[in-house]
C-alpha positions in Angstrom: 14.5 43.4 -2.0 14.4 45.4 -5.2 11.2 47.0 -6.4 10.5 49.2 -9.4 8.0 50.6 -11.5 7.8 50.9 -15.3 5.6 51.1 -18.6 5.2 48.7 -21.7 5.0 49.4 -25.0 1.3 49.6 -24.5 1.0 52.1 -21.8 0.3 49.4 -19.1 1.8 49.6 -15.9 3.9 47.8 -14.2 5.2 46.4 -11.0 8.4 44.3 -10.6 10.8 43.1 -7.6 12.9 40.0 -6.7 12.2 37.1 -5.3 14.2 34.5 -3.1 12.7 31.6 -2.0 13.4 30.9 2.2 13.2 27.4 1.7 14.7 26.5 -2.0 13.9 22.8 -1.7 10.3 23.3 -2.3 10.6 25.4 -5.4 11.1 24.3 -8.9 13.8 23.4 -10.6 15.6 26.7 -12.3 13.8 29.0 -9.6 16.0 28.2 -6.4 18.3 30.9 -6.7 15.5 33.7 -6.9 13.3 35.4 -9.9 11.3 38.5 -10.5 8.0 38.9 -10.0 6.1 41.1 -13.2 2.6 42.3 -12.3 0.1 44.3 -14.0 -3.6 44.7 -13.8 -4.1 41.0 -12.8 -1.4 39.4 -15.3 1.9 37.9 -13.6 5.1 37.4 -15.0 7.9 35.2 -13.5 12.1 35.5 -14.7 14.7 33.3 -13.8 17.1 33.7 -12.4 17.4 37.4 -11.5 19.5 39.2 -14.5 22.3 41.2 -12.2 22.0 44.9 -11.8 18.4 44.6 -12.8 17.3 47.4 -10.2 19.6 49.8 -11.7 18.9 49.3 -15.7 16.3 51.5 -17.9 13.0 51.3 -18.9 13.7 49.8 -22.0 15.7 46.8 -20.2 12.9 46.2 -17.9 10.7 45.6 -20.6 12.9 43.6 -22.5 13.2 41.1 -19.1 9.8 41.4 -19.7 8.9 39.9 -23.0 11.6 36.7 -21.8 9.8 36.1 -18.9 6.8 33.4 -18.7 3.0 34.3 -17.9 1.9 32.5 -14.2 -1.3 30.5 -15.0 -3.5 31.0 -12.1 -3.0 26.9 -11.8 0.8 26.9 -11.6 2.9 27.4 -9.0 6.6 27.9 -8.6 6.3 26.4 -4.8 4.2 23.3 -3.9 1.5 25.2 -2.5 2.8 28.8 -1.6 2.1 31.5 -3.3 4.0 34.5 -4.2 2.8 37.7 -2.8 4.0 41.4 -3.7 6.2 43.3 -1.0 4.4 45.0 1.6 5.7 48.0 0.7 3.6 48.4 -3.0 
């Protein structure tokens, strides 16, 4: 798994890493095959599927994967009732 840091625009922040589901068949459509995970200061960010070479790009790519991604409403849920934790290593 992939992690990185970077800042927005803004100055904000931010945390983002790859995702792959262990059991696909319970995540949703168009997130099987993995995503990345965007967090700052209590907002997530979800991207599918994961751009190749992501981990190596520049600042200004990883914010641009930024603005396509979609905000996570604390009521949705890419998995029927699993959520998506940071790596143990942030």
């Amino acid at each position: 798994m992939a992690y990185r840091d970077f800042t927005d625009e803004a100055g904000n922040g931010w945390r983002v890493w790859d995702t792959y589901p262990q059991k696909p068949e319970i995540v949703a459509p168009g997130f099987k095959q993995g995503w990345l995970s965007f967090e700052s200061a209590g907002e997530k960010w979800r991207l599918a599927p994961v751009p190749e070479g992501w981990a190596e790009v520049e600042e200004p790519r990883l914010r641009e994967l930024l603005r396509t991604a979609g905000r996570v409403d604390g009521g949705r849920s890419l998995t029927r009732g699993v959520e998506v934790e940071p790596p143990s290593s942030i």
